[in-house]
Short mmCIF file of the C-alpha atoms (twelve columns), coordinates in Angstrom:
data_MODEL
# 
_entry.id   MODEL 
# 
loop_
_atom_site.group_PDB 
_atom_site.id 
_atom_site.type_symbol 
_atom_site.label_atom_id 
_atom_site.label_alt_id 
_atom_site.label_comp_id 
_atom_site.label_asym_id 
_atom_site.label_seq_id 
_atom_site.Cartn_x 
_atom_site.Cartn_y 
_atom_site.Cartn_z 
_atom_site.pdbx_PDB_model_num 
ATOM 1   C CA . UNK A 1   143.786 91.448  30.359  1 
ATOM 2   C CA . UNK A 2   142.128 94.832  29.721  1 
ATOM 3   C CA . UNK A 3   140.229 95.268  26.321  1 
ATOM 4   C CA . UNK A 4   138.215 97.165  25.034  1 
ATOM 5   C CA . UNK A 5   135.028 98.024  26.062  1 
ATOM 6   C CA . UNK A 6   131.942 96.010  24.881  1 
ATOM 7   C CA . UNK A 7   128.369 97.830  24.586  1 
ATOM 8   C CA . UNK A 8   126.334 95.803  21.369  1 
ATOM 9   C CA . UNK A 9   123.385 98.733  21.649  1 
ATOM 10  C CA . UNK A 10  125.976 101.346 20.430  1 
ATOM 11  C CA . UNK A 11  126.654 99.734  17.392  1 
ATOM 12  C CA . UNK A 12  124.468 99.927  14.413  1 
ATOM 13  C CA . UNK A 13  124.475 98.315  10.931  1 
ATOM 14  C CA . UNK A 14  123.959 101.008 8.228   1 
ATOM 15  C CA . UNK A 15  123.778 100.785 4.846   1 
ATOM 16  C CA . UNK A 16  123.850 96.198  4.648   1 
ATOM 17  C CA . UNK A 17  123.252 95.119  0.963   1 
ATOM 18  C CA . UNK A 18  123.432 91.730  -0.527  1 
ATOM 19  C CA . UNK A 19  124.136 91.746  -4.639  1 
ATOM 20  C CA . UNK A 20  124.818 89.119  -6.903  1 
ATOM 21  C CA . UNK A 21  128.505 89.520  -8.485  1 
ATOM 22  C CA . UNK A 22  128.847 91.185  -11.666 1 
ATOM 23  C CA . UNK A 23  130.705 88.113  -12.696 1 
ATOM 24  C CA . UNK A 24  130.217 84.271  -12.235 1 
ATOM 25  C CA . UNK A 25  127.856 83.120  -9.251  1 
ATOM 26  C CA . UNK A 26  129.078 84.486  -6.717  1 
ATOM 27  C CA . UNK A 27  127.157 87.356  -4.224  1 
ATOM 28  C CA . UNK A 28  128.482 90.865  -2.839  1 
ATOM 29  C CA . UNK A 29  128.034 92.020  1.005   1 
ATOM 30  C CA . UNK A 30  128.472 95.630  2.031   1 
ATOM 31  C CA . UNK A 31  127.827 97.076  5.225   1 
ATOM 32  C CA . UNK A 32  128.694 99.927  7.588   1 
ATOM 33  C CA . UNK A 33  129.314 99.782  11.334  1 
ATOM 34  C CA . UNK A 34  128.745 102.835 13.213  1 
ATOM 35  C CA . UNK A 35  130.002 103.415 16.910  1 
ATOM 36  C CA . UNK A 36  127.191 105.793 18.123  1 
ATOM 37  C CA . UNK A 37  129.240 105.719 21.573  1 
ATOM 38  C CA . UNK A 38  131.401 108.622 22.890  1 
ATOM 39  C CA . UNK A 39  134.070 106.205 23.382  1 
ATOM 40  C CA . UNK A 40  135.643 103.319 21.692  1 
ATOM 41  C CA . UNK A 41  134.514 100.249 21.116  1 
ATOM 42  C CA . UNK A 42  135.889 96.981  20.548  1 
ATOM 43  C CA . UNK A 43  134.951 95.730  16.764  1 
ATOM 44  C CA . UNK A 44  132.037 93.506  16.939  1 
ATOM 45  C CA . UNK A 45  131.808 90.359  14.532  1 
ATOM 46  C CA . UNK A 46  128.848 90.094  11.977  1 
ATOM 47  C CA . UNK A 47  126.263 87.040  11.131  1 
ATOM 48  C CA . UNK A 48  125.444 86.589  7.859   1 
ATOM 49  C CA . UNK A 49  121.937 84.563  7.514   1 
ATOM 50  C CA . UNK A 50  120.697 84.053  3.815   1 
ATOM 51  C CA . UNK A 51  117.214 83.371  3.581   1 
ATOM 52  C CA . UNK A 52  114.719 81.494  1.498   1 
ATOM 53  C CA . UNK A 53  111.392 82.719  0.147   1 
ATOM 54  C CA . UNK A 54  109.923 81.275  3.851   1 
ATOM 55  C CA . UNK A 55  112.102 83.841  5.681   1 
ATOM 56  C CA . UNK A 56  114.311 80.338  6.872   1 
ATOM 57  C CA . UNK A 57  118.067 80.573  7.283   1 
ATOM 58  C CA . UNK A 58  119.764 78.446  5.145   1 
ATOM 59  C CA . UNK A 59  122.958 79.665  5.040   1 
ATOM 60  C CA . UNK A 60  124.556 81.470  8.413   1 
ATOM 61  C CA . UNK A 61  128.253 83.046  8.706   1 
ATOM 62  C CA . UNK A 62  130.102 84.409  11.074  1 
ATOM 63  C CA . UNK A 63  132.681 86.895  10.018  1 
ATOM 64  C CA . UNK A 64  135.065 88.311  12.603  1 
ATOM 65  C CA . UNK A 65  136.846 91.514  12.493  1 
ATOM 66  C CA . UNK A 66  140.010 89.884  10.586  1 
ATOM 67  C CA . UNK A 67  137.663 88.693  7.808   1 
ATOM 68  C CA . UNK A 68  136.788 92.007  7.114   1 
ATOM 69  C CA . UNK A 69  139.794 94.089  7.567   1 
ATOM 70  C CA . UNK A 70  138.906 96.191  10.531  1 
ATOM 71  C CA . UNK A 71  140.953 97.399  12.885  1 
ATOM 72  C CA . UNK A 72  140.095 95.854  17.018  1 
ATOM 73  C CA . UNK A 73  138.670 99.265  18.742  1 
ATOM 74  C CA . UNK A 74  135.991 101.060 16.194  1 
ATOM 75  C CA . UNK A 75  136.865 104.781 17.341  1 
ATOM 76  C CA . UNK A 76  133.951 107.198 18.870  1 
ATOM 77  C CA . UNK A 77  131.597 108.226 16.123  1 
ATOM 78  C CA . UNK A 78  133.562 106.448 14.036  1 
ATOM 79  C CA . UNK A 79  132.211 104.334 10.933  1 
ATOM 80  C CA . UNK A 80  133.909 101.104 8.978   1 
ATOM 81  C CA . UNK A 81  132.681 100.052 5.839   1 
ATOM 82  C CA . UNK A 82  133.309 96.602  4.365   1 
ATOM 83  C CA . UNK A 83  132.551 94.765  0.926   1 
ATOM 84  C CA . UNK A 84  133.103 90.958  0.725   1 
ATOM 85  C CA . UNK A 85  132.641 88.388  -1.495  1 
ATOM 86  C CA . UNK A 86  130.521 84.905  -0.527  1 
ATOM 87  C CA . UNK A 87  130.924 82.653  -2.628  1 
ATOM 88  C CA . UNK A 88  127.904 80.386  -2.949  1 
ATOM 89  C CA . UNK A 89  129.675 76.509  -3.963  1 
ATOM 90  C CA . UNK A 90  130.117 73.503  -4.184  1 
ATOM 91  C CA . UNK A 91  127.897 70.162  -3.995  1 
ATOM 92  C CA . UNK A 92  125.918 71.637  -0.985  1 
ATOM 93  C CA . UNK A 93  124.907 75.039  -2.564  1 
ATOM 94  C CA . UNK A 94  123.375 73.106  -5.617  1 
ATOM 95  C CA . UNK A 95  121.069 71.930  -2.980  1 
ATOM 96  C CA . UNK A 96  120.695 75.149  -1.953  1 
ATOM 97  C CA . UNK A 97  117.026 76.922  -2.287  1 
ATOM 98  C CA . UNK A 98  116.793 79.784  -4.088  1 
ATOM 99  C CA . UNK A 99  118.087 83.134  -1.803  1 
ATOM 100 C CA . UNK A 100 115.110 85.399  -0.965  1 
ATOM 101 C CA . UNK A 101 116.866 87.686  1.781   1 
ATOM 102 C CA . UNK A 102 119.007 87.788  4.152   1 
ATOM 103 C CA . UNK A 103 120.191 89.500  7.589   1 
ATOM 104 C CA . UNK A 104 123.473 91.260  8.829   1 
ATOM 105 C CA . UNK A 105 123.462 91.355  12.288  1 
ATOM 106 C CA . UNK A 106 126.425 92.665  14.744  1 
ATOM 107 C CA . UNK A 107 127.592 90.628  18.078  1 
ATOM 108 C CA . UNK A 108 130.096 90.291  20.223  1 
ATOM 109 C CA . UNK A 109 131.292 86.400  20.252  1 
# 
């Protein structure tokens, strides 16, 4: 099976923010892949790592195109920008530290 081509070091994360929800407890991520390539590309997935005031992960996620709406094959040039909610809940985020950062980070699985 033919797909699309795979090259990680033409893809670049602009723009990644991490917000707390305007309502309830919830969080906000927005980012922009870019394909810097003169050809297409196929979609990468993203990692999600929320980290504590140590700079530990204790929270990782892996969202795959589908989670995010984009299309398989990013075009050349081409940008896709994303907002998603994460919802932080449950019996395990109560024991949760506090979130001091986080990264975005683009692979192919």
């Amino acid at each position: 099976q033919i797909s699309a081509l795979r090259r990680i070091g033409d893809i670049t994360i602009d723009g990644a923010s991490f917000l707390r929800a305007n309502t309830g407890e919830g969080y906000r991520l927005l980012f922009t892949l870019r394909n810097a390539a003169r050809v297409p590309l196929a979609m990468p997935a993203v990692e999600l790592s929320l980290l504590d005031s140590q700079q530990r992960v204790v929270v990782r996620r892996v969202l795959m195109p589908a989670d995010f709406g984009a299309p398989p094959v990013l075009p050349p040039g081409a940008d896709r920008s994303a907002a998603l909610p994460v919802e932080l809940s449950g019996p395990q985020a109560a024991a949760l530290p506090p979130i001091a950062g986080y990264l975005v980070v683009a692979f192919y699985p």
